[in-house]
KEKE-3310 file (N, C-alpha, C; in steps of 0.2 Angstrom, whole numbers, plus 5000, padded with zeros to 4 digits):
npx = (4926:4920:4909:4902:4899:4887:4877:4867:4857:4847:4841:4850:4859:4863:4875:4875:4885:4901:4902:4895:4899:4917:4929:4938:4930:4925:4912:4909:4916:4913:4898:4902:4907:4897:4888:4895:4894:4880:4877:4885:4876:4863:4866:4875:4889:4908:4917:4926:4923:4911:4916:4919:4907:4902:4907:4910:4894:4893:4902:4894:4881:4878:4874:4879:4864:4857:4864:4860:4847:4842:4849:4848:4835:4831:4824:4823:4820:4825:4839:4842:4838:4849:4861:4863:4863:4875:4888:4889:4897:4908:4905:4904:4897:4893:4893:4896:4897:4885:4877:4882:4875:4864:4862:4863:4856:4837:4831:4836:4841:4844:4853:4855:4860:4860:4848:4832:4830:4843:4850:4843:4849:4861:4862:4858:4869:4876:4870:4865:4852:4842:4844:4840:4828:4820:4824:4832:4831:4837:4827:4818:4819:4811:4823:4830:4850:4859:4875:4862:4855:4838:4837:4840:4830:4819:4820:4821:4811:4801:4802:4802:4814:4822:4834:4843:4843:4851:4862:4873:4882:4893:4903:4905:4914:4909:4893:4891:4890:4877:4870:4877:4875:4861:4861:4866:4876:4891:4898:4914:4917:4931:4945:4956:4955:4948:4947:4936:4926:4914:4914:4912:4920:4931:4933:4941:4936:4922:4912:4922:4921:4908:4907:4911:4900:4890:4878:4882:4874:4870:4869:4881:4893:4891:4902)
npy = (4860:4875:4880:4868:4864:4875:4871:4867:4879:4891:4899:4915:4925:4940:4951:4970:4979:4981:4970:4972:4981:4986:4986:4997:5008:5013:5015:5012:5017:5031:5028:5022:5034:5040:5034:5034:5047:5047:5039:5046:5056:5052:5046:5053:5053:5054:5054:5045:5033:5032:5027:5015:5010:5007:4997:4987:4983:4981:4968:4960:4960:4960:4970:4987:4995:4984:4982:4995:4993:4984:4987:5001:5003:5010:5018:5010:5018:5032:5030:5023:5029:5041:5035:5034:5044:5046:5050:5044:5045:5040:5027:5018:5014:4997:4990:4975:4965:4967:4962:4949:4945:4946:4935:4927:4910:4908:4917:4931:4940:4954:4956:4965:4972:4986:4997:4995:5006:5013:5001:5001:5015:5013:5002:5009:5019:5008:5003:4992:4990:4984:4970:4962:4952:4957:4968:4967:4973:4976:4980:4971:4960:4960:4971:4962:4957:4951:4941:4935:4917:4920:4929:4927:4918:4923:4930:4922:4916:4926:4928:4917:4906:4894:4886:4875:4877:4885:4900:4911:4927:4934:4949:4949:4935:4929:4930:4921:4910:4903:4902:4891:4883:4883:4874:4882:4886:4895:4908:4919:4935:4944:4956:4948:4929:4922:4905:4894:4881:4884:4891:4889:4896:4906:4924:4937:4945:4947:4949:4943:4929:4924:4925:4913:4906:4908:4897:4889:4897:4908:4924:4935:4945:4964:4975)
npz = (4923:4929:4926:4928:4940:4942:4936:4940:4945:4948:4952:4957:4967:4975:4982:4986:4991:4986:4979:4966:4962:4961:4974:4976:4972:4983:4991:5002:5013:5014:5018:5033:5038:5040:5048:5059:5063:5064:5076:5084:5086:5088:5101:5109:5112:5110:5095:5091:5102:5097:5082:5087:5093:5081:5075:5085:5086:5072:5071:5081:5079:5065:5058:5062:5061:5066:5079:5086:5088:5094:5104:5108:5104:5092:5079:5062:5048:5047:5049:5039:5029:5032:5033:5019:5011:5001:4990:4971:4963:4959:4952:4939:4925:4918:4905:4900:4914:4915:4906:4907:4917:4914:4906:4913:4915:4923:4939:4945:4956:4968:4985:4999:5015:5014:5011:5000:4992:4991:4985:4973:4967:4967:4956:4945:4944:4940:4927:4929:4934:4925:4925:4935:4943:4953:4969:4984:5002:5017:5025:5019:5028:5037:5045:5049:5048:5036:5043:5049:5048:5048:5042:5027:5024:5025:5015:5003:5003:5002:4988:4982:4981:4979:4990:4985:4972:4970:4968:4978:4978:4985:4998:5008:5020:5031:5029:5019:5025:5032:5018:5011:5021:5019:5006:4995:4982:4983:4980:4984:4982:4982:4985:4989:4994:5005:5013:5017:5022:5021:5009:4990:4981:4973:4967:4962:4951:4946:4933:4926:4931:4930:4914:4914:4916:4907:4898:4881:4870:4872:4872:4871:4878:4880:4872)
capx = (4925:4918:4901:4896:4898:4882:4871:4857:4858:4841:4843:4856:4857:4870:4874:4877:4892:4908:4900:4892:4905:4923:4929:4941:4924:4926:4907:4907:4919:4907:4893:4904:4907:4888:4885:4897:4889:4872:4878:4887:4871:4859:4870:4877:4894:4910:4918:4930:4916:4905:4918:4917:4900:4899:4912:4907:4888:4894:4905:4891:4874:4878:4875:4878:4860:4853:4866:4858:4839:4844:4854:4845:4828:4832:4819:4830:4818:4828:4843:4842:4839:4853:4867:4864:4865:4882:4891:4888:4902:4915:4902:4906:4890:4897:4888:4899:4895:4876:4877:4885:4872:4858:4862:4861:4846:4833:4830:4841:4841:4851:4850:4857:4858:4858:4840:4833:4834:4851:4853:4842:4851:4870:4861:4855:4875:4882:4868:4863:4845:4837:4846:4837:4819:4820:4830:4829:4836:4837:4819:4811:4820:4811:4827:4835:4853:4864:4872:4858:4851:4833:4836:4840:4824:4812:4820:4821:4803:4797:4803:4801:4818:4825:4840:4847:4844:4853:4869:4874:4889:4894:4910:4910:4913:4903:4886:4890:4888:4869:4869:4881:4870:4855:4862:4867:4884:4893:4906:4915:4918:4933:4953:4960:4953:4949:4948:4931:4922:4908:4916:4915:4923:4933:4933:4942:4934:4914:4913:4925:4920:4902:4908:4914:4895:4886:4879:4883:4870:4867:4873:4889:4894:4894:4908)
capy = (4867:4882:4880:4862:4866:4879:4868:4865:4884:4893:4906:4920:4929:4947:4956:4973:4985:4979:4963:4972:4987:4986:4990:5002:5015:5016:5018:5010:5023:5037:5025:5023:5041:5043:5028:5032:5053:5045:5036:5053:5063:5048:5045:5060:5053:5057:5053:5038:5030:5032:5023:5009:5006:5006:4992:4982:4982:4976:4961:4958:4960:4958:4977:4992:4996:4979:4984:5002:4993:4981:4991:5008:5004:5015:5017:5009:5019:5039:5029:5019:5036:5044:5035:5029:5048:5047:5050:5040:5048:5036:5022:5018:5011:4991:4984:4967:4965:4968:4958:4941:4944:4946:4930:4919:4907:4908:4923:4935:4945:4959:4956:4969:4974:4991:4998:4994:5014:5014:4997:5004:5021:5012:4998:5012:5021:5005:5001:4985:4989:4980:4965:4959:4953:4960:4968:4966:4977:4974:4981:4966:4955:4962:4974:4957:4955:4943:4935:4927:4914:4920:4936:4923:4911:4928:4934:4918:4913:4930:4926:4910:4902:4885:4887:4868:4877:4894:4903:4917:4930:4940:4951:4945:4929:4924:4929:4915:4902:4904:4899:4886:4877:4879:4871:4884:4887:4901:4912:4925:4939:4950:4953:4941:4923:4918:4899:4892:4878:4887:4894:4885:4899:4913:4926:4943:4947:4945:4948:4935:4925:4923:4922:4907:4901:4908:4892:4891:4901:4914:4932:4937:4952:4969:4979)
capz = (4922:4934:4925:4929:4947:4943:4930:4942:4946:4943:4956:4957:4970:4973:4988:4981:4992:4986:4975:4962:4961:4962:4981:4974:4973:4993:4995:5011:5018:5015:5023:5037:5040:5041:5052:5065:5062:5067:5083:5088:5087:5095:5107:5114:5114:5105:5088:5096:5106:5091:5080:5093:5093:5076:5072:5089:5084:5065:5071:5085:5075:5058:5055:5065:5063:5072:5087:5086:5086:5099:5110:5108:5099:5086:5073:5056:5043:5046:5048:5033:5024:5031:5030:5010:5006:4996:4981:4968:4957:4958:4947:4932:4920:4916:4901:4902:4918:4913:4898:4909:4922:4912:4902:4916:4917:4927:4941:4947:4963:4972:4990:5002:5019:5016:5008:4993:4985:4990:4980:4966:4966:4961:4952:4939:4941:4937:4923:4931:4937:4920:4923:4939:4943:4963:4973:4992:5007:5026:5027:5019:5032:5044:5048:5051:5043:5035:5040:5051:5044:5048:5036:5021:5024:5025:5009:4999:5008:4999:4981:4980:4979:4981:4990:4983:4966:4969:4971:4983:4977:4991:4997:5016:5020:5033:5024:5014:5030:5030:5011:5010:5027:5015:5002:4990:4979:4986:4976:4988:4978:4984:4980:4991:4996:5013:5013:5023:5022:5017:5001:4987:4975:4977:4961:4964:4946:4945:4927:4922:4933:4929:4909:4912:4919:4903:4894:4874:4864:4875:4869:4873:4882:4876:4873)
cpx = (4920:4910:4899:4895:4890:4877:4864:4855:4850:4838:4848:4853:4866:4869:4878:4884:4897:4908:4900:4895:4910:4927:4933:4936:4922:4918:4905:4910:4914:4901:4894:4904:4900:4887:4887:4894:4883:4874:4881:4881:4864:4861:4872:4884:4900:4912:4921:4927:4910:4905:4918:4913:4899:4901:4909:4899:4889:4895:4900:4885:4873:4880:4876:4871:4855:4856:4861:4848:4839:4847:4850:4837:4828:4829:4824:4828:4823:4836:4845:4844:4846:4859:4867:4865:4871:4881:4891:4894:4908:4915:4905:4899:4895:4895:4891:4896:4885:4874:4879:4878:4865:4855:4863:4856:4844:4832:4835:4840:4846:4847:4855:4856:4859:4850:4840:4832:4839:4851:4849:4848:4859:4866:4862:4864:4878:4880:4866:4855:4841:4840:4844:4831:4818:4825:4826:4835:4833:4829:4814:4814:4818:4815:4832:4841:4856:4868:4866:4854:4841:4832:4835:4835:4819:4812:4819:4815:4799:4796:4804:4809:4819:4831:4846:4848:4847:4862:4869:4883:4888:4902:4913:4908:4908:4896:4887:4888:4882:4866:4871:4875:4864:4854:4863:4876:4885:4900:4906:4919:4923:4941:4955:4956:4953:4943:4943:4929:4916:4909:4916:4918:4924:4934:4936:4941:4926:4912:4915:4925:4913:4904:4907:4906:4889:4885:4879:4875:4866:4870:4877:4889:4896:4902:4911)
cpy = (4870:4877:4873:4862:4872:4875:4868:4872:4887:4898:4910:4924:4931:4952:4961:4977:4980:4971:4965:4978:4984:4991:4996:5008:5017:5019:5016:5015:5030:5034:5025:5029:5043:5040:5030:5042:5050:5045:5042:5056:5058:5046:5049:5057:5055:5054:5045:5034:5028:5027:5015:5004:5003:5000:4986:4980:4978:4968:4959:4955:4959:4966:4983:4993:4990:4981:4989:4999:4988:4983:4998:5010:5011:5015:5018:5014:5027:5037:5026:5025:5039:5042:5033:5037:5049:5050:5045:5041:5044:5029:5024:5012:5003:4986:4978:4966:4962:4963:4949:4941:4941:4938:4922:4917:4905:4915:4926:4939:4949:4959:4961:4969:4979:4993:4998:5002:5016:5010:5001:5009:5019:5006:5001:5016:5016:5002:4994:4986:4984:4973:4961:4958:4956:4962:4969:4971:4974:4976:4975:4960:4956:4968:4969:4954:4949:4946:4930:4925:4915:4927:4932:4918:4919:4929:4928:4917:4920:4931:4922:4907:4899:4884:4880:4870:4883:4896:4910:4919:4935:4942:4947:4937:4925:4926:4926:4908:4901:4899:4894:4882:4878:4877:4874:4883:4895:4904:4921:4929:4944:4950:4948:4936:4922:4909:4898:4887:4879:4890:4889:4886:4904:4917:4936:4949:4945:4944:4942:4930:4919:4923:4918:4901:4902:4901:4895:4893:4905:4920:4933:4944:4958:4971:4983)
cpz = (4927:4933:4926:4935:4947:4937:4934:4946:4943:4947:4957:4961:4973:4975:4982:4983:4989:4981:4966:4956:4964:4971:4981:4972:4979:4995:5001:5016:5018:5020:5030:5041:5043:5046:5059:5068:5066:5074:5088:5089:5092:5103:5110:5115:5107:5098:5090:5097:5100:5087:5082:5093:5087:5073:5077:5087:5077:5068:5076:5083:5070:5054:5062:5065:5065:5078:5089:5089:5095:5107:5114:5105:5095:5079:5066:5053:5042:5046:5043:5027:5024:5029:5021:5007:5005:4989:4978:4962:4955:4953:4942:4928:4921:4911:4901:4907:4919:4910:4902:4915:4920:4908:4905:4917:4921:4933:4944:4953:4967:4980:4997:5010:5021:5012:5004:4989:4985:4985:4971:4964:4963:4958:4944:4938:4938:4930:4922:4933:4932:4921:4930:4940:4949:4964:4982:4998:5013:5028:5025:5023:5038:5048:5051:5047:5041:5041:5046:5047:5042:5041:5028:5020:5023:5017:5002:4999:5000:4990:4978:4977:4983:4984:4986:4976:4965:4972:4974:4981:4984:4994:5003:5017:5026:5032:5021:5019:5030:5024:5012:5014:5023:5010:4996:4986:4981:4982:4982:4985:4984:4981:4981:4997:5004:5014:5018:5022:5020:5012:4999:4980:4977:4969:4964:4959:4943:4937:4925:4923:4931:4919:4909:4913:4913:4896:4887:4871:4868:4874:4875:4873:4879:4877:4878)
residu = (UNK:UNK:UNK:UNK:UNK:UNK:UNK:UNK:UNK:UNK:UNK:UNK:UNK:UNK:UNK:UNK:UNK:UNK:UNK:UNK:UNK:UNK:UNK:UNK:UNK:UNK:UNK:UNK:UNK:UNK:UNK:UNK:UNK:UNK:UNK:UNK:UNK:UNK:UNK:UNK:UNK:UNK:UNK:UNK:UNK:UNK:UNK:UNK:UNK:UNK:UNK:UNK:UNK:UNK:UNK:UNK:UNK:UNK:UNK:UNK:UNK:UNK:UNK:UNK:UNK:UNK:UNK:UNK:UNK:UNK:UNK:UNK:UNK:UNK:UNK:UNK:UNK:UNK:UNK:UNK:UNK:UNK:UNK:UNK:UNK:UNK:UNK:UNK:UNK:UNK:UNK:UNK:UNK:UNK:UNK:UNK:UNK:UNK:UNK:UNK:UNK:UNK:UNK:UNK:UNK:UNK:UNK:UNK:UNK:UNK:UNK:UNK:UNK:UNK:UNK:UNK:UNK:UNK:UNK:UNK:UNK:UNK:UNK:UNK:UNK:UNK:UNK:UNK:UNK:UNK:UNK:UNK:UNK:UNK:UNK:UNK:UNK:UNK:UNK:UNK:UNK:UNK:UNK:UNK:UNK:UNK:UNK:UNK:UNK:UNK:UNK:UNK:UNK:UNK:UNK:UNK:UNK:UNK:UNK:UNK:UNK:UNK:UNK:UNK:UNK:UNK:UNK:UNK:UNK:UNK:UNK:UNK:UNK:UNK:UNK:UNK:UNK:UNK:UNK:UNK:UNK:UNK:UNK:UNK:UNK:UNK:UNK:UNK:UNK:UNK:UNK:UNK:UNK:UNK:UNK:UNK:UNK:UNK:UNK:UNK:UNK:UNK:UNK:UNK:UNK:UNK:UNK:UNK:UNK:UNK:UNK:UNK:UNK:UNK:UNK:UNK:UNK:UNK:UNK:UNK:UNK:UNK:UNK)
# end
């Protein structure tokens, strides 16, 4: 069974874009838009050039905004702000979801590498904010993303968790190498599997995933 692979589980930890919401709410293409808008107006170059950067900096840095900090010492705090202003319109509340999250034992964390009032701000569309004890964004890592491994020792270091006792859900897969090398159980939550060594669960369904890990006599998922 799923769940005996998660008994010694006493951490939970939930990246939020694309993990925590369904990728079919396209809020990273809005981000996107923003991201590569910023790089136009700091940079002085054009929309092309902008996309560019914004993609070579991810695959490079982890985030477009490390390249930007590293590249162009770009103060993250007005960036941070601007790209998170989206639409949230596309959320949908998700008490199941809530209800399996909430019901797992021991602590729970949302850990991001975008900022944490963006994570609050869909946490509260999706009706998950009460079902976690912290949430964490790229600003408490220093500004340092997944996946390097030094982003996920600051944020674990700050919360006091065991990595040997926790699990890490996440959409991209290599933010899951980090975890897996510090001994955690790793579920890569997305449609379709991509096969790694450092996965050791693929679910393209979070909810029903995490059902199957709620020990017997814990309340059952609303409606």
């Amino acid at each position: 069974m799923v769940a005996d692979h998660f008994s010694h589980v006493r951490a939970w930890v939930f990246d939020l874009d694309n993990t925590l919401y369904p990728p079919e709410a396209r809020l990273f293409d809005q981000i996107e838009v923003r991201m590569t808008d910023w790089v136009m107006r700091i940079l002085s170059v054009d929309r092309g050039t902008a996309d560019q950067l914004r993609r070579d900096y991810w695959a490079r840095y982890g985030t477009t905004l490390a390249g930007l900090m590293a590249e162009h010492d770009v103060d993250p705090a007005p960036y941070l702000t601007d790209v998170h202003e989206i639409s949230l319109a596309h959320l949908d509340e998700d008490r199941a979801l809530c209800a399996h999250i909430t019901a797992l034992p021991g602590r729970k964390i949302v850990y991001t590498n975008g900022s944490r009032p963006y994570a609050e701000r869909v946490l509260e569309a999706r009706g998950l904010i009460g079902a976690f004890d912290a949430v964490y964004g790229v600003e408490h890592a220093g500004f340092r993303p997944k996946p390097e491994a030094q982003a996920f020792e600051t944020i674990f270091a700050q919360d006091g968790i065991d990595p040997a006792k926790a699990a890490m859900f996440e959409d991209d897969p290599r933010n899951l190498a980090a975890p897996h090398q510090m001994g955690m159980r790793t579920v890569h939550v997305a449609p379709q599997p991509t096969p790694a060594p450092h996965i050791h669960h693929h679910t393209d369904d979070l909810t029903g995933f995490l059902s199957q890990l709620v020990p017997d006599g814990f309340p059952a998922p609303a409606g």
